[in-house]
C-alpha positions as CSV (number, residue, x, y, z in Angstrom):
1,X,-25.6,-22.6,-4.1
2,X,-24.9,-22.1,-7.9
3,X,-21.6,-21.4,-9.3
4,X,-19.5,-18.6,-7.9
5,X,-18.7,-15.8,-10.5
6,X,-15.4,-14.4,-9.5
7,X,-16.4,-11.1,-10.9
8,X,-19.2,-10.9,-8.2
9,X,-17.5,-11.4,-5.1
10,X,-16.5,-9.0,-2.5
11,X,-13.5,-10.6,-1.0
12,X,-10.4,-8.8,-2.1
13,X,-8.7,-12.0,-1.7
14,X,-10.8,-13.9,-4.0
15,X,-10.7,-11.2,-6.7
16,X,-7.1,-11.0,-6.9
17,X,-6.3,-14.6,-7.2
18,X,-5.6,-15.5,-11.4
19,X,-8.6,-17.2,-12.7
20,X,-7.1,-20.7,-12.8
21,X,-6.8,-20.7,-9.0
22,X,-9.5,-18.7,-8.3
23,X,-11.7,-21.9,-10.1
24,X,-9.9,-24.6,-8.1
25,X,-11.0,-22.9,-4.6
26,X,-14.1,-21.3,-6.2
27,X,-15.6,-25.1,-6.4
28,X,-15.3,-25.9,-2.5
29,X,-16.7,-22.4,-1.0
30,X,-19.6,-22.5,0.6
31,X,-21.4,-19.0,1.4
32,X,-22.2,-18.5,4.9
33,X,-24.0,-15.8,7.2
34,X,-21.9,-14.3,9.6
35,X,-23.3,-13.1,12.9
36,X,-22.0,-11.0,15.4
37,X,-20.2,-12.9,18.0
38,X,-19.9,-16.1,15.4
39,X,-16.5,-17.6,16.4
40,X,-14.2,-18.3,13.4
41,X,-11.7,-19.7,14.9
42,X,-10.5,-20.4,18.8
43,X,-7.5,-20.0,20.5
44,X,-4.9,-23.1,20.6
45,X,-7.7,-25.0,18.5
46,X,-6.9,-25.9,14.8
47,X,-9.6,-24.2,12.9
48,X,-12.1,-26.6,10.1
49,X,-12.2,-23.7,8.1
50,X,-11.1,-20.5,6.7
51,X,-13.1,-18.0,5.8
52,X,-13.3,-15.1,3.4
53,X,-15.9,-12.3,4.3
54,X,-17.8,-10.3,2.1
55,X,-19.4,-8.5,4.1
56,X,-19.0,-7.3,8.3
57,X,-15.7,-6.9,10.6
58,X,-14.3,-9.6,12.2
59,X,-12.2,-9.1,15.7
60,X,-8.9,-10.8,16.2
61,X,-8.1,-10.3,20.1
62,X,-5.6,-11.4,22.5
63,X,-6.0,-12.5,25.7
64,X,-4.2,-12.8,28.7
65,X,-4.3,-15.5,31.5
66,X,-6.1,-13.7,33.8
67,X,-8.3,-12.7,31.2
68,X,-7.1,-9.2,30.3
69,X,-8.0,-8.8,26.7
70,X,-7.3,-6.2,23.9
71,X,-7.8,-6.4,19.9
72,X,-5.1,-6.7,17.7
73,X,-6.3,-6.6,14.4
74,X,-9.3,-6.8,12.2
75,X,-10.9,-7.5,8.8
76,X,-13.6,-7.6,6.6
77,X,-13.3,-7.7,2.7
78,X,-10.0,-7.3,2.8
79,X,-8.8,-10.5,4.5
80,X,-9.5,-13.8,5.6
81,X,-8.6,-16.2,8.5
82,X,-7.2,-18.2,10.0
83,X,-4.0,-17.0,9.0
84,X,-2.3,-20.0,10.7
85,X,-3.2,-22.4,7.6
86,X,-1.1,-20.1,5.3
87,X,1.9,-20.1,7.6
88,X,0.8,-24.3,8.3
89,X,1.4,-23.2,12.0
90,X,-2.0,-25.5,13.2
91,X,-3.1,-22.7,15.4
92,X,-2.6,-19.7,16.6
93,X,-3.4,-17.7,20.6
94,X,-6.2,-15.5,19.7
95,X,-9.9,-15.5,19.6
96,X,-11.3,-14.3,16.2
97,X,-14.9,-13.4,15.9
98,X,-17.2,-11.4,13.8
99,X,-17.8,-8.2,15.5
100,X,-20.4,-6.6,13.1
101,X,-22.3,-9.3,11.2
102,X,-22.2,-10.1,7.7
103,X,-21.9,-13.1,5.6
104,X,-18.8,-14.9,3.4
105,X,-17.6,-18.0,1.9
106,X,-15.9,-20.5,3.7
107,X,-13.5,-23.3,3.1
108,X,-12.7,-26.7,5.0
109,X,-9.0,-26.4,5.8
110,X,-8.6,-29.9,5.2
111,X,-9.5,-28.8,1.4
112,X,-7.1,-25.4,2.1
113,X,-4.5,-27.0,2.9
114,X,-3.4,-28.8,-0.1
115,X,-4.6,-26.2,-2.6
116,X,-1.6,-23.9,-1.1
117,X,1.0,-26.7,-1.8
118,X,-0.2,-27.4,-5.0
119,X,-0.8,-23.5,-6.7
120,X,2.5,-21.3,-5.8
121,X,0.2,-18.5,-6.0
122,X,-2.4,-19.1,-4.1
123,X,-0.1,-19.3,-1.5
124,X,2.1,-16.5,-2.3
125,X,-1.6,-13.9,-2.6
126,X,-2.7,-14.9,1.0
127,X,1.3,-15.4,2.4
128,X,1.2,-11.2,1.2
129,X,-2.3,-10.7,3.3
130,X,-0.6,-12.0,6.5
131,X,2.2,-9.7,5.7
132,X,-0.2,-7.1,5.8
133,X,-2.0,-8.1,9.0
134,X,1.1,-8.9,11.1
135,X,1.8,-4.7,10.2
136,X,-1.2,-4.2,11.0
137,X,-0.8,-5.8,14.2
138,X,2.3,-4.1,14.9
139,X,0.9,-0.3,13.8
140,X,-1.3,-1.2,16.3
141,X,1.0,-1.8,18.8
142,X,2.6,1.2,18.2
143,X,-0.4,3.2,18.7
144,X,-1.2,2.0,21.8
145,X,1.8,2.8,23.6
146,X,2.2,6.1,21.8
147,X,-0.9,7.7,20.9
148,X,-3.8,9.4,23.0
149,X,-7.0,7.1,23.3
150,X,-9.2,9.7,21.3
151,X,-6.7,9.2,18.1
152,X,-6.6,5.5,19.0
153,X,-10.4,5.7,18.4
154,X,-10.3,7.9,15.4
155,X,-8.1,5.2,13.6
156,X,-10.5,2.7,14.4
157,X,-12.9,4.0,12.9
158,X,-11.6,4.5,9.9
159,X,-10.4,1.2,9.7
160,X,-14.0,0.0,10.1
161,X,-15.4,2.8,8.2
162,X,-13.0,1.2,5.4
163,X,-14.6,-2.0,5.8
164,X,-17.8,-0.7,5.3
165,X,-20.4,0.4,2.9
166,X,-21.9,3.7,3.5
167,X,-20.9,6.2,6.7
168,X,-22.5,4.0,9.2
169,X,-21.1,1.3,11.0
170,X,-22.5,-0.5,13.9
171,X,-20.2,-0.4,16.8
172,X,-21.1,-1.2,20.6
173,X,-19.2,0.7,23.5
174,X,-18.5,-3.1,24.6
175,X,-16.5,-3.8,21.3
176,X,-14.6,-0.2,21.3
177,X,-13.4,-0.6,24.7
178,X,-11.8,-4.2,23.5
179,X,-10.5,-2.1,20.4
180,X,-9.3,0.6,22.7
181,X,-7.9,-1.5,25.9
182,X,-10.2,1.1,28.0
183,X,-12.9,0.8,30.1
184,X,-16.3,1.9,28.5
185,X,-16.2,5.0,30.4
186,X,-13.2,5.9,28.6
187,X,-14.6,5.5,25.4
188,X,-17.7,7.5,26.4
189,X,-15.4,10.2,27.0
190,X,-13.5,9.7,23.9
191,X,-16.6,9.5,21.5
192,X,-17.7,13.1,22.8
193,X,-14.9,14.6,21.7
194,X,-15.0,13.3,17.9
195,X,-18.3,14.3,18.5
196,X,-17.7,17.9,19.8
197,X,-15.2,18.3,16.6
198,X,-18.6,17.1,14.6
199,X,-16.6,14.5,13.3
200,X,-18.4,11.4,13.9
201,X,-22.1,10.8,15.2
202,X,-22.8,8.4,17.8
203,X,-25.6,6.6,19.4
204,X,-26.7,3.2,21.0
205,X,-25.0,0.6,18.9
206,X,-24.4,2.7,16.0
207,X,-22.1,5.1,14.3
208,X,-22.0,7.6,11.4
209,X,-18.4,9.2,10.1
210,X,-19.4,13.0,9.2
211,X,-16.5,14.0,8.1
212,X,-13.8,11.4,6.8
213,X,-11.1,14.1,5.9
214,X,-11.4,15.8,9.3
215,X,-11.4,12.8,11.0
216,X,-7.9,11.3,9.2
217,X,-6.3,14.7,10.1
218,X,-7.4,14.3,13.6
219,X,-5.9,10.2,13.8
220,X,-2.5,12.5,12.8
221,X,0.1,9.3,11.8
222,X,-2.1,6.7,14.1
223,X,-3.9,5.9,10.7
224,X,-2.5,5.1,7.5
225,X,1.1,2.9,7.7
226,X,-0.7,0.0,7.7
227,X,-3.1,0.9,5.0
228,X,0.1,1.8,2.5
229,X,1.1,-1.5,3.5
230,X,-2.1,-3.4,2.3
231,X,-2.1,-1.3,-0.5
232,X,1.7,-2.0,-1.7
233,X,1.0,-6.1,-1.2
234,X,-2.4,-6.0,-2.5
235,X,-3.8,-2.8,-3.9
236,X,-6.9,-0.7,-3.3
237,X,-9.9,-3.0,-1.1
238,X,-12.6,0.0,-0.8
């Protein structure tokens, strides 16, 4: 691949970072397709590279012993992982995976890894972005214990319908009920009544957001903390 034009990137990340570091990591990126289900990093494994989407959500979920399992966070353009090389904690519980395909750049770590000793604010950019995702985290956190499931699922969706171009968004009933913590008939019952209050459509595999307005008035304060957040470290990402 030719030379990568900081101007013509997607990554929030990459855009933000001062053209002097932005050409020391823009020389080791190599761009990558991203399917759904690709694995970027594994739980208690020390990842060989971080990667910085363009394009697709990616799923950060916990899982228990016994295999209970529940999302905790996700990105797109807006982020990057693993967030462990930032914090050079080696590794980190969770599964992270793409959960709507699209493509990025990607970095060896072993190349990462110096570049954030060496440029203060390289380091200081992505130490902000997971600042922003540990709130994230914790918002949703919150929401689970305090909110109903159909405003759980409302905030979702916006959160992906942020990460994405256009009102449609391909997401299975398999990946809302890890979003959710529910079973799937759960979020059957939840997506017919964002659908009754003609707020989203929904069919097999895919989505379209009707009416983004309504549907932040219907999330009440489950959407939007987190967002200021990203927006105070970082700025604006859609």
């Amino acid at each position: 691949m030719g030379e990568i034009r900081q101007t013509a990137v997607r990554n929030n990340l990459l855009r933000l970072l001062p053209t002097t570091s932005f050409t020391a990591i823009a020389m080791h990126l190599e761009f990558v397709e991203l399917p759904r289900g690709f694995e970027l990093s594994e739980p208690h494994e020390e990842a060989d590279y971080a990667y910085f989407p363009e394009t697709g959500i990616a799923s950060i979920v916990a899982r228990s012993p016994q295999g209970q399992h529940a999302e905790i966070g996700i990105f797109g353009r807006d982020g990057m992982t693993p967030a462990a090389v930032v914090l050079d904690a080696g590794s980190d519980p969770f599964s992270i995976f793409m959960q709507v395909q699209g493509d990025g750049y990607r970095i060896s770590t072993a190349l990462l890894k110096p570049l954030l000793d060496q440029d203060g604010e390289l380091k200081s950019l992505l130490g902000r972005y997971v600042q922003a995702l540990s709130v994230q985290g914790a918002f949703t956190s919150l929401s689970n214990a305090v909110h109903h499931i159909d405003e759980r699922l409302a905030r979702w969706i916006l959160m992906c319908h942020d990460r994405t171009d256009g009102d449609e968004i391909s997401l299975t009933h398999e990946f809302l009920s890890i979003m959710l913590a529910v079973r799937r008939p759960s979020v059957t019952t939840a997506l017919h009544v964002l659908e009754g209050r003609k707020l989203i459509y929904s069919e097999r595999g895919m989505m379209i957001v009707r009416d983004r307005q309504a549907l932040e008035e219907f999330a009440k304060d489950a959407y939007g903390e987190c967002e200021r957040e990203y927006n105070r470290l970082l700025g604006p990402y859609h």
